[in-house]
N, C-alpha and C positions, 0 to 999 in steps of 0.2 A: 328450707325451713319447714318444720314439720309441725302439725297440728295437732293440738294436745285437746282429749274431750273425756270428759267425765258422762255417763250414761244414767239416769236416776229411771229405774222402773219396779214396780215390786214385783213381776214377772220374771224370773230366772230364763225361761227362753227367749223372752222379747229381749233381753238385756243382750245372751247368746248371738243372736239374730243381728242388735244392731251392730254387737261388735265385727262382727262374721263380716258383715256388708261393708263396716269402715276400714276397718284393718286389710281389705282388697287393696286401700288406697296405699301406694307407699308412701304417702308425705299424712296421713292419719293416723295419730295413736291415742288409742282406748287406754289413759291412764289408771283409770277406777269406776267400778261399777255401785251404784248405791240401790238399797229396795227398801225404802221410803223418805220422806220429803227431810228430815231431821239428819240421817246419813248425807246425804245429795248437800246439804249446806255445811255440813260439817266437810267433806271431801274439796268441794271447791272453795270454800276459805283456804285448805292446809294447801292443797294443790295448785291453786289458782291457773285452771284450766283456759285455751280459748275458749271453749264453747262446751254447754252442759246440754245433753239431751235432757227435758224435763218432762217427764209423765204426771197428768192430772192429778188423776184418782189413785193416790197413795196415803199407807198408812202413819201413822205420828202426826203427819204434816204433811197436806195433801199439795199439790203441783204451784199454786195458786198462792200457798203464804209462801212457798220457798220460794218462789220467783220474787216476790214484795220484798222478803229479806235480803235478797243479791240484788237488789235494787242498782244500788250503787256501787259495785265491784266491776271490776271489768273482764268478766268472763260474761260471754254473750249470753241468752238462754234463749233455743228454741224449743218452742213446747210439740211435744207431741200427742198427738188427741186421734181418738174415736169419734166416728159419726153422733154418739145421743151424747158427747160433752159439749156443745157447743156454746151454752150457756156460762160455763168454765172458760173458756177458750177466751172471749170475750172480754173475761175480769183479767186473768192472765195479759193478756194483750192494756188492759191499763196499768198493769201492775210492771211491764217494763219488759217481756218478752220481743224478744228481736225476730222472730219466725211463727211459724206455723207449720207444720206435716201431717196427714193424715197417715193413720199407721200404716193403712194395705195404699200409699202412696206406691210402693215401689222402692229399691234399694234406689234408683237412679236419682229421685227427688230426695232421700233425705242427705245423700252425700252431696247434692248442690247447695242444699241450705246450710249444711255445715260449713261448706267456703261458702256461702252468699256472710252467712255472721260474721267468721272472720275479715272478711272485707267491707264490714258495717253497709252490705247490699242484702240485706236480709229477704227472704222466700216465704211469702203468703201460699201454701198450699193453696191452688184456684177453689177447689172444691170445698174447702172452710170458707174459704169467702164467700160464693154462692150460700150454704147453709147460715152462716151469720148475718147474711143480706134478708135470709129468710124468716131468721129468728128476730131480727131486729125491726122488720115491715118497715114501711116506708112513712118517713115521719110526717108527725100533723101539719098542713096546712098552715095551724096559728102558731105554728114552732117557728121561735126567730133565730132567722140564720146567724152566726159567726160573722160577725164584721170582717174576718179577713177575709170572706169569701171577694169581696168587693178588692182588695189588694191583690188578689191574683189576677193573671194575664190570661185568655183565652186557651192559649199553650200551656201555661202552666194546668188552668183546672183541664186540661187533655189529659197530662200527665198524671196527677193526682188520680184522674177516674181510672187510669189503664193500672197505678200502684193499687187502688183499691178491688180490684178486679184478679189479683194477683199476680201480675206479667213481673217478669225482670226485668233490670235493665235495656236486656238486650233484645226481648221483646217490646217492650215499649220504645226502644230507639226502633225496630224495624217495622211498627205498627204508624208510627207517624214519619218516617223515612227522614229521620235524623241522627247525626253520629252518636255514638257514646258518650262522646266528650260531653255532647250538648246535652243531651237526659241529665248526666250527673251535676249539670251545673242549674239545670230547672229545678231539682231535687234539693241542690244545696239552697237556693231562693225562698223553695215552697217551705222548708225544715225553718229558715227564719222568719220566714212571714207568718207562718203556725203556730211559731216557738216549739218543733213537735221534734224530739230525739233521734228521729229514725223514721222510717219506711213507714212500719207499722201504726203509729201513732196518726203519720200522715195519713193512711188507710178509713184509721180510727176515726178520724176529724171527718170525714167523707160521708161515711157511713151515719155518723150521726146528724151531718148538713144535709143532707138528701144529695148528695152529689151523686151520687151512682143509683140507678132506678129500674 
């Protein structure tokens, strides 16, 4: 079965670029390419792609309302960002983004995050989350935490802080030396004890309790 991705950037080579790197994959097809945020929505409405690579800073409609408008659709959306968006990155990420990539990531990360979304394991670029831990400082003192904080289990808030931190799955199973099975069923726990959609949200919820420092 083969993965279908819509690419939205206003850059004609980054578009080039990303297709160049997905279309390596044989089980990847670059359905359509969009160069601003109004295309990008219009393409995956008609399309209904797995997964849209989504660029910020775009023109009509920049990264940020089309990610809010696919809100509800089920084509995943990872965003792809530059180092001085992060302030973007962040809104994006409440707005329903399922990833994270930094651009000069590396062909090798954004084709894992393109399967990490289709297998709803979505991929926090580590290095945005570093910078978003940075942009976001570490919160007040008289900031009151989240009452699920109190619902989570030891292991669970491990997990949480190792998704917030960026790891995979399969890194956070080999970081606390438990199977896979076991991660995805801590994840499925923590998603209902958060009410949080996904990975990312979980991240989110973290980031804003002071769980990661």
């Amino acid at each position: 079965m083969s993965v279908s991705v819509v690419i939205a950037d206003d850059q004609e080579m980054v578009r080039t670029g990303f297709r160049l790197i997905l279309e390596s994959q044989d089980d990847i097809r670059v359905i359509a390419e969009a160069s601003d945020g109004v295309e990008a929505v219009e393409a995956v409405r008609r399309l209904r792609p797995d997964v849209c690579l989504m660029d910020i800073r775009m023109p009509k409609l920049d990264g940020l309302e089309a990610t809010k408008l696919l809100r509800e659709d089920d084509t995943k959306i990872v965003v792809v960002t530059t180092f001085d968006l992060d302030e973007y990155v962040y809104g994006a990420l409440r707005a329903g983004a399922s990833g994270f990539v930094v651009k000069n990531s590396g062909p090798r990360l954004l084709i894992e995050a393109v399967y990490a979304a289709v297998k709803g394991d979505s991929l926090i670029s580590p290095s945005v989350t570093v910078r978003l831990l940075e942009h976001l400082g570490r919160p007040s003192r008289a900031r009151t935490r989240d009452a699920a904080v109190r619902r989570l289990t030891p292991q669970e808030l491990k997990v949480v802080t190792l998704v917030a931190r960026g790891r995979t799955n399969h890194e956070v199973a080999e970081d606390l030396t438990l199977s896979l099975s076991t991660i995805k069923s801590h994840l499925s726990r923590i998603q209902d004890k958060l009410t949080a959609r996904n990975r990312v949200e979980i991240a989110a919820w973290a980031w804003e309790n002071g769980i990661v420092d």
